[in-house]
py3Dmol code that shows the C-alpha trace and the ligand (Angstrom):
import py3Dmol

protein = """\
ATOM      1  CA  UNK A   1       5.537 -26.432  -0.163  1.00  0.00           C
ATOM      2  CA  UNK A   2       4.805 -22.843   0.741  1.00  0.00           C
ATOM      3  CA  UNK A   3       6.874 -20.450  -1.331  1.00  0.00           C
ATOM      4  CA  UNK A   4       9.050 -17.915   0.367  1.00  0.00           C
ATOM      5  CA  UNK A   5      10.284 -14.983  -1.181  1.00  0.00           C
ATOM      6  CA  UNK A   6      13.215 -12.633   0.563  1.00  0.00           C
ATOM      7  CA  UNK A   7      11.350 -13.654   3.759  1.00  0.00           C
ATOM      8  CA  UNK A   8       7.877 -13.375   2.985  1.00  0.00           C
ATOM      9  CA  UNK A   9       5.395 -16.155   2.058  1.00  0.00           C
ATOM     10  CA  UNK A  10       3.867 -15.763  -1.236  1.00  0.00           C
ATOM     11  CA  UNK A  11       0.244 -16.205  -1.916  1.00  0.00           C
ATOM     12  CA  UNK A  12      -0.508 -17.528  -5.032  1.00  0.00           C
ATOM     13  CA  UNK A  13      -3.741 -15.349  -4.594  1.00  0.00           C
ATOM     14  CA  UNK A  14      -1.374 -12.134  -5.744  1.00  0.00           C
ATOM     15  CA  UNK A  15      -1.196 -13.938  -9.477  1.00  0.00           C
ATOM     16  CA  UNK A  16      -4.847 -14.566 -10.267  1.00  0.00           C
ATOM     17  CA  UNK A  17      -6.819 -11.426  -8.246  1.00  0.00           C
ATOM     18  CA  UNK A  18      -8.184  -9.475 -10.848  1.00  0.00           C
ATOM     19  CA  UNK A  19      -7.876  -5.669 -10.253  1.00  0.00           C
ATOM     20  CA  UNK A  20      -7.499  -2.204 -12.070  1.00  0.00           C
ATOM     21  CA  UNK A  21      -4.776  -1.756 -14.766  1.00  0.00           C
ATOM     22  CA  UNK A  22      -3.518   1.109 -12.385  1.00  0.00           C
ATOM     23  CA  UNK A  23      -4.498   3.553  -9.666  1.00  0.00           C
ATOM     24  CA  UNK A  24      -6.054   6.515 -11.269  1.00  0.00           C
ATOM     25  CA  UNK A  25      -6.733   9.566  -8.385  1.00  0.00           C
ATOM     26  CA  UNK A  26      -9.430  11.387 -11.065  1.00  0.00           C
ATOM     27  CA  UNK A  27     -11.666   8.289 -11.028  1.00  0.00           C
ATOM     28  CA  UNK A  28     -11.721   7.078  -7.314  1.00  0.00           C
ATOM     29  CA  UNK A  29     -10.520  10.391  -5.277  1.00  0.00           C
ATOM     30  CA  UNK A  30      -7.993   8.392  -3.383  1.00  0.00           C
ATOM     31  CA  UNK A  31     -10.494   6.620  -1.925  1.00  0.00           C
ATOM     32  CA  UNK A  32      -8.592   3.353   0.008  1.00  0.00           C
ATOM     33  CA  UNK A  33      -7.105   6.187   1.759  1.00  0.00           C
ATOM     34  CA  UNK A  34     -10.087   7.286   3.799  1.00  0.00           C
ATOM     35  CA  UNK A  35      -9.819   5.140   6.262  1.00  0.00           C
ATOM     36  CA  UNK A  36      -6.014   5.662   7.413  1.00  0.00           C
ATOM     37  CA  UNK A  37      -3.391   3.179   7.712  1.00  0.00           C
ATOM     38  CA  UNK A  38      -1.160   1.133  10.076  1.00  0.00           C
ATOM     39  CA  UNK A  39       2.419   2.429  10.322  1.00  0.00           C
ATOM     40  CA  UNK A  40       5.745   0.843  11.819  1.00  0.00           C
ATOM     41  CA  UNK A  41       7.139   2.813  14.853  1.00  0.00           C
ATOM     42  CA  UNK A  42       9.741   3.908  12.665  1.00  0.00           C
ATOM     43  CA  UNK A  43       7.817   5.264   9.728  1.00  0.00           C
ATOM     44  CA  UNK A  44       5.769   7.399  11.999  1.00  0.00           C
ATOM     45  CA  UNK A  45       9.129   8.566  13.708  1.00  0.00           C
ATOM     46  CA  UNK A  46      10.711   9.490  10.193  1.00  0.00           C
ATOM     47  CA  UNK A  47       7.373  11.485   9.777  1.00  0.00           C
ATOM     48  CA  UNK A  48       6.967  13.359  13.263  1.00  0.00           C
ATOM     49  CA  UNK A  49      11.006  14.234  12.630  1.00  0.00           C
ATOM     50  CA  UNK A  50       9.867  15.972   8.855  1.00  0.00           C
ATOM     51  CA  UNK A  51       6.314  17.652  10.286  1.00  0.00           C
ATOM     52  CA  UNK A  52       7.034  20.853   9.475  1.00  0.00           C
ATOM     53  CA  UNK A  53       8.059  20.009   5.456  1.00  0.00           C
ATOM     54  CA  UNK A  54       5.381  17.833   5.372  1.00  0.00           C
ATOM     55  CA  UNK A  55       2.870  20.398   6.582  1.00  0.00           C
ATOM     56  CA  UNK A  56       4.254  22.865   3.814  1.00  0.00           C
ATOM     57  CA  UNK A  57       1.961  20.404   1.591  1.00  0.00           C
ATOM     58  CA  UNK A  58      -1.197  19.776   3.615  1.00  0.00           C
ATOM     59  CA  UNK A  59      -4.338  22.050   2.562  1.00  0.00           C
ATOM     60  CA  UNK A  60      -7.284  22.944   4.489  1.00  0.00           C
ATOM     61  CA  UNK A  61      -9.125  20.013   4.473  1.00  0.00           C
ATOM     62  CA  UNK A  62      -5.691  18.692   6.677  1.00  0.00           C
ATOM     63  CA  UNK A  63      -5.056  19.353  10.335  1.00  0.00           C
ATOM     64  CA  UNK A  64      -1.681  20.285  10.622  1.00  0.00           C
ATOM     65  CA  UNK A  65      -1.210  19.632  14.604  1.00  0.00           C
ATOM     66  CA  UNK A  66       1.143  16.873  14.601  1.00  0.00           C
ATOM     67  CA  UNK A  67      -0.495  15.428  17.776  1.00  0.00           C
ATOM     68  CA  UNK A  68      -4.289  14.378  15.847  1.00  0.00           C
ATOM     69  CA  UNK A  69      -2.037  12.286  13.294  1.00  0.00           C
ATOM     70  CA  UNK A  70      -1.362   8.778  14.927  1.00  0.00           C
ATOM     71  CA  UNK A  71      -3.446   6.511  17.003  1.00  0.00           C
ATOM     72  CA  UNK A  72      -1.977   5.240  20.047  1.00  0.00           C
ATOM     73  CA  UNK A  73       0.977   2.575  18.956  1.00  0.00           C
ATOM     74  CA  UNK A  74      -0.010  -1.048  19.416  1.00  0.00           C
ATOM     75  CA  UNK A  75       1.861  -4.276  19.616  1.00  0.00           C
ATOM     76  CA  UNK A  76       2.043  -5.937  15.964  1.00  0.00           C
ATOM     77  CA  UNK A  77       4.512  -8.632  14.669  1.00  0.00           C
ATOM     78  CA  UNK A  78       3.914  -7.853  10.516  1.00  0.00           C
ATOM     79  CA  UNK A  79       5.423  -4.495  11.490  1.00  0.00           C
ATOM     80  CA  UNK A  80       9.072  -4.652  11.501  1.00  0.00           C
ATOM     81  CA  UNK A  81       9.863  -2.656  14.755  1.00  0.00           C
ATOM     82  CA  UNK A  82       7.124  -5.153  16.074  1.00  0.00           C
ATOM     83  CA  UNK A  83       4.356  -1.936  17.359  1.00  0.00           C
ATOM     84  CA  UNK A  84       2.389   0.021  14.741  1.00  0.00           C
ATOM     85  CA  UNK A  85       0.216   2.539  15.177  1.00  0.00           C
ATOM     86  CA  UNK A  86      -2.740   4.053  12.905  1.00  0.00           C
ATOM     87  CA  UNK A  87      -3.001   7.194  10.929  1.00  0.00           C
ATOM     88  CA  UNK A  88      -6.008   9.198  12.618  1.00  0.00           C
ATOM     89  CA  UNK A  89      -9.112   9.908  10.269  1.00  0.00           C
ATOM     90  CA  UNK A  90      -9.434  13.514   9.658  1.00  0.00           C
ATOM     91  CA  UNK A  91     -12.386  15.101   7.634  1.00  0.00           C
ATOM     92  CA  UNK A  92     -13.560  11.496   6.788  1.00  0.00           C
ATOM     93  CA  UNK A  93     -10.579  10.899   5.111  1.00  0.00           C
ATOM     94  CA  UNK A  94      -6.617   9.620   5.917  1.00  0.00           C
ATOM     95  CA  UNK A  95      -5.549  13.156   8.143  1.00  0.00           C
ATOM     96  CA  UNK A  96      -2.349  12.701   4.976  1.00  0.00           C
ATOM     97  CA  UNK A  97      -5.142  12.833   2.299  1.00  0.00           C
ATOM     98  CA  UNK A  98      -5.611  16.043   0.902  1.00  0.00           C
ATOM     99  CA  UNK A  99      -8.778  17.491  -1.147  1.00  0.00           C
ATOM    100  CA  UNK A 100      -7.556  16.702  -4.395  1.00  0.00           C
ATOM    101  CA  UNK A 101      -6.674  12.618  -3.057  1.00  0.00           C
ATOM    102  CA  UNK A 102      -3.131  12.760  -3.194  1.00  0.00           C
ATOM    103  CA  UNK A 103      -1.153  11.451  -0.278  1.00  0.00           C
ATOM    104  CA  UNK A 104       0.942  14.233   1.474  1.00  0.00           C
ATOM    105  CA  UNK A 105       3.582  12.395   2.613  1.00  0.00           C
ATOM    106  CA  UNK A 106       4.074  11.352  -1.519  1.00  0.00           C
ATOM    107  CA  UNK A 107       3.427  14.924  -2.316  1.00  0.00           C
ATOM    108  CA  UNK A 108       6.048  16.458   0.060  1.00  0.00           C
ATOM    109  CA  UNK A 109       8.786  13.986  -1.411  1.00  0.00           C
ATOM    110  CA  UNK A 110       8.287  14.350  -4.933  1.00  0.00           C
ATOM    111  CA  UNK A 111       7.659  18.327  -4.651  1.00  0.00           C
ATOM    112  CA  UNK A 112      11.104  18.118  -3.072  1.00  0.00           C
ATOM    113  CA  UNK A 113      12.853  15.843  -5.617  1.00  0.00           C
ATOM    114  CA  UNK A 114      13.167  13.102  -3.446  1.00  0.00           C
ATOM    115  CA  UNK A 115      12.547   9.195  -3.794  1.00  0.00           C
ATOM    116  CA  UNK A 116       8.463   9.422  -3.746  1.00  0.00           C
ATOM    117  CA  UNK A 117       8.373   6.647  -1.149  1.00  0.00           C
ATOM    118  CA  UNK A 118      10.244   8.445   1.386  1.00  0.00           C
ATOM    119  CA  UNK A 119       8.087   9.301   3.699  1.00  0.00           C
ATOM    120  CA  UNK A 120       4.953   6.572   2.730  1.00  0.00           C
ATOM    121  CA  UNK A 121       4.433   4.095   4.859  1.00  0.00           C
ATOM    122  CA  UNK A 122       4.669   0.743   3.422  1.00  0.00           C
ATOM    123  CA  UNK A 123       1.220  -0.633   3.757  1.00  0.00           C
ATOM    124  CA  UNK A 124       0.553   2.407   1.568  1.00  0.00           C
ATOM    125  CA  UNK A 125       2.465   1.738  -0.570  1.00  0.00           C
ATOM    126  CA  UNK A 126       1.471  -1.884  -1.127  1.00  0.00           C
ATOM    127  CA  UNK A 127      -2.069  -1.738  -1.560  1.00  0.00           C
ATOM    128  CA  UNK A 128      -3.742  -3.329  -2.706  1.00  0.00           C
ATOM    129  CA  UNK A 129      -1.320  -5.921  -1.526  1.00  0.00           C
ATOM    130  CA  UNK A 130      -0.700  -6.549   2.145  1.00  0.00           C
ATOM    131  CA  UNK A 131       1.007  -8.866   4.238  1.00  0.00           C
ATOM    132  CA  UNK A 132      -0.534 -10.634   6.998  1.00  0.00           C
ATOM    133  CA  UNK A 133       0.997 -13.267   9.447  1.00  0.00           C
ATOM    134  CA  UNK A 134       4.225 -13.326   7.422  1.00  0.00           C
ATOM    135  CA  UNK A 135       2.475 -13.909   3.968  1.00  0.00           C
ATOM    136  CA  UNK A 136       2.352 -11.154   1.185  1.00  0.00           C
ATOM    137  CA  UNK A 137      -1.245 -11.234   0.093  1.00  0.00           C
ATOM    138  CA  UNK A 138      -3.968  -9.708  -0.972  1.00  0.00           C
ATOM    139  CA  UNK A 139      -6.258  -6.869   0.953  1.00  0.00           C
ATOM    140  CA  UNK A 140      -9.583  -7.779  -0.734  1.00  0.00           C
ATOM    141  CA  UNK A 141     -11.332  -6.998   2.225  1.00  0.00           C
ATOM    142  CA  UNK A 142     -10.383  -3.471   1.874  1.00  0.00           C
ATOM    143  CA  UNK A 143     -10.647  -3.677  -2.160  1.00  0.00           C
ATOM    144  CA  UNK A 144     -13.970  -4.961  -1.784  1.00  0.00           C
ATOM    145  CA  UNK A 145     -15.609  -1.793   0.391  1.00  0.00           C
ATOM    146  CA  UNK A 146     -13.955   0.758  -2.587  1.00  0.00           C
ATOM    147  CA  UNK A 147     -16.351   1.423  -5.255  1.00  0.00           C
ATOM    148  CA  UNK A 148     -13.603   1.404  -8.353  1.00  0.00           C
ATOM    149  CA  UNK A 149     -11.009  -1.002  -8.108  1.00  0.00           C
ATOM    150  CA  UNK A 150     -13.872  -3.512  -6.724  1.00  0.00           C
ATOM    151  CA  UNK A 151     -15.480  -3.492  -9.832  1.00  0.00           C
ATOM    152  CA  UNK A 152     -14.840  -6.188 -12.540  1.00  0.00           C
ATOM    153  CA  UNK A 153     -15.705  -3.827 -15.571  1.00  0.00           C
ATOM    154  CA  UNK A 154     -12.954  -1.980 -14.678  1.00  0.00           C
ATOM    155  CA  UNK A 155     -10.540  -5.224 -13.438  1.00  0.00           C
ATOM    156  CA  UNK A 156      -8.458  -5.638 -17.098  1.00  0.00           C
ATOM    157  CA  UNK A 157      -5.179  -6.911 -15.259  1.00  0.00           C
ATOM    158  CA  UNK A 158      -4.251  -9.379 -11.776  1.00  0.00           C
ATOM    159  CA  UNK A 159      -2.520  -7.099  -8.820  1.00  0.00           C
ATOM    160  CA  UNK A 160       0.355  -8.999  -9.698  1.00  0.00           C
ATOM    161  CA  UNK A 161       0.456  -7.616 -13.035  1.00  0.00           C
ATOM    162  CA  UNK A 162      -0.669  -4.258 -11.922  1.00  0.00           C
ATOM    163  CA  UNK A 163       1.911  -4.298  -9.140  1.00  0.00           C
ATOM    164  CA  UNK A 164       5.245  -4.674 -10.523  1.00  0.00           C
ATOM    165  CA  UNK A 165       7.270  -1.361  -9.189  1.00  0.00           C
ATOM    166  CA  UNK A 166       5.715  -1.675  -5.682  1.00  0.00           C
ATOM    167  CA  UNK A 167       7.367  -5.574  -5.792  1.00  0.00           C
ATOM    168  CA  UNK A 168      10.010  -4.357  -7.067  1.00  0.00           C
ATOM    169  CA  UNK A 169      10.271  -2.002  -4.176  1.00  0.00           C
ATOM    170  CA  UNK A 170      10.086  -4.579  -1.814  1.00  0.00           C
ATOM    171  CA  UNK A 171      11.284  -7.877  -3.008  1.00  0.00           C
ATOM    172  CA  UNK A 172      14.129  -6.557  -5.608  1.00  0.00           C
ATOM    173  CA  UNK A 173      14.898  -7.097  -9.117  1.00  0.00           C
ATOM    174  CA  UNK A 174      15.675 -10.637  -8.354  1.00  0.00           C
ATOM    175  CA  UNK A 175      12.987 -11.113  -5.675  1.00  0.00           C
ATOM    176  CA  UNK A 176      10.448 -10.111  -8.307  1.00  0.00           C
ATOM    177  CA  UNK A 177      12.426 -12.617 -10.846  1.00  0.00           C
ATOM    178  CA  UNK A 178      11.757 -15.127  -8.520  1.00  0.00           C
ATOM    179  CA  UNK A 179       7.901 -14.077  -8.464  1.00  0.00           C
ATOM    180  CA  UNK A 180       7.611 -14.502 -11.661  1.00  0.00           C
ATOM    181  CA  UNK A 181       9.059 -17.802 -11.873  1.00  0.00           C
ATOM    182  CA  UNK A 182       6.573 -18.862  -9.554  1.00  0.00           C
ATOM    183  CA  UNK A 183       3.682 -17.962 -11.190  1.00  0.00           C
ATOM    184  CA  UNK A 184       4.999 -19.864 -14.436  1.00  0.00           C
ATOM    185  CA  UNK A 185       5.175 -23.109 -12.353  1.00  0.00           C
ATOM    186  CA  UNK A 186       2.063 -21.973 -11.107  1.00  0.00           C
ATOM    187  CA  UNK A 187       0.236 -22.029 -14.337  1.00  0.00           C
ATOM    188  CA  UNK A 188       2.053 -24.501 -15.762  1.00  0.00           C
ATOM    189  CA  UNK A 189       1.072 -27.211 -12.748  1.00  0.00           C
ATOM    190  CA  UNK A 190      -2.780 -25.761 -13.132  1.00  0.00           C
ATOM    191  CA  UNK A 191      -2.165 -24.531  -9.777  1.00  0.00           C
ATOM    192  CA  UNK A 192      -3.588 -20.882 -10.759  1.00  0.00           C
ATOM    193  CA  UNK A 193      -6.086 -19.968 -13.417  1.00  0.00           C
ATOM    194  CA  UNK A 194      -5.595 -16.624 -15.127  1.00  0.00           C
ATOM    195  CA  UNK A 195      -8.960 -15.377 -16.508  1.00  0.00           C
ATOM    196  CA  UNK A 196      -8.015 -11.356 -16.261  1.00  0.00           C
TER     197      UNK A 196
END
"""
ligand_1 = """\
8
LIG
S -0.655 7.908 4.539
Fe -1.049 8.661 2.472
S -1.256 6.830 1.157
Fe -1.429 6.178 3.312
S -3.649 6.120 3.748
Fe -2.869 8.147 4.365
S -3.147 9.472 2.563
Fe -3.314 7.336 1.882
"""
view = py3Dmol.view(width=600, height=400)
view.addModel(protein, "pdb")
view.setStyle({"model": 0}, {"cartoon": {"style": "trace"}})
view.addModel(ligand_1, "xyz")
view.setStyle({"model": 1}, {"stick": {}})
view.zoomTo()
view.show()
């Protein structure tokens, strides 16, 4: 029977995808970033209504008119509103991206002492996890076109492993509990092999 965690079904995928210990900016410049994102109505609302702080951090490379930032919305049952839209590609890159590969949106929160998730949208936030059609999984079509966390020499841990706070973040304490739970009755039933 599928698992379901706080709503979402789990794929045992997350446990045994090898990836990257952690994100590290100086290696891959930010890189799953440069081709934008999918946002919930709401997130891109909470944005547009905190343009002008968030502008305060965007450099050169950045447009700063508000109206280049979104795609048209679009229908979408994963997002929780139920319409999403995308983040416009600016400069070959995320229009949030800045030169250096930080996110904006991060940068504006934690340059103002706030929760550094604030203004991120959650797919963002997530990566390398995902969910699609109601099942948190993993976006290895995505980690497959980047040229550092694709890489097996560099793949020491599972995204499971690697992604405990962002879990945290969206499952709980207890949701991520449960998790792990799961992937001991996983491993124990032979249903997953580990090899990271
Ligand atoms: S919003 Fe920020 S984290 Fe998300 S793709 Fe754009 S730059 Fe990257």
């Amino acid at each position: 029977m599928e698992k379901i965690v706080k709503g979402l079904k789990i794929d045992p995928l997350i446990f045994k995808f090898p990836f990257v210990e952690k994100c590290n900016i100086s290696v891959c410049s930010g890189e799953c970033c440069w081709y934008g994102v999918y946002v919930d109505l709401r997130e891109m609302e909470n944005i547009i209504q905190h343009k002008e702080i968030i502008k305060q951090y965007m450099d050169e490379t950045q447009t700063k008119d508000e109206s280049k930032w979104f795609e048209p919305l679009e229908e979408d049952k994963d997002f929780e509103s139920g319409y999403c839209a995308g983040t416009e590609v600016f400069n070959h890159k995320c229009v949030f991206l800045d030169k250096k590969g930080f996110c904006s949106l991060q940068k504006t929160a934690m340059e103002r002492g706030e929760f550094k998730w604030k203004y991120k949208p959650l797919y963002c936030v997530l990566f390398p996890l995902t969910i699609y059609d109601g099942k948190l999984t993993v976006d290895d079509e995505h980690i497959n076109r980047l040229h550092y966390c694709s890489k097996p020499k560099y793949q020491v841990s599972t995204v499971f492993e690697a992604m405990k706070e962002e879990l945290i973040f969206i499952l709980g304490e207890d949701g991520y509990a449960d998790l792990k739970e799961y992937s001991k009755e996983l491993l124990e039933e032979k249903r997953i092999e580990i090899t990271k």
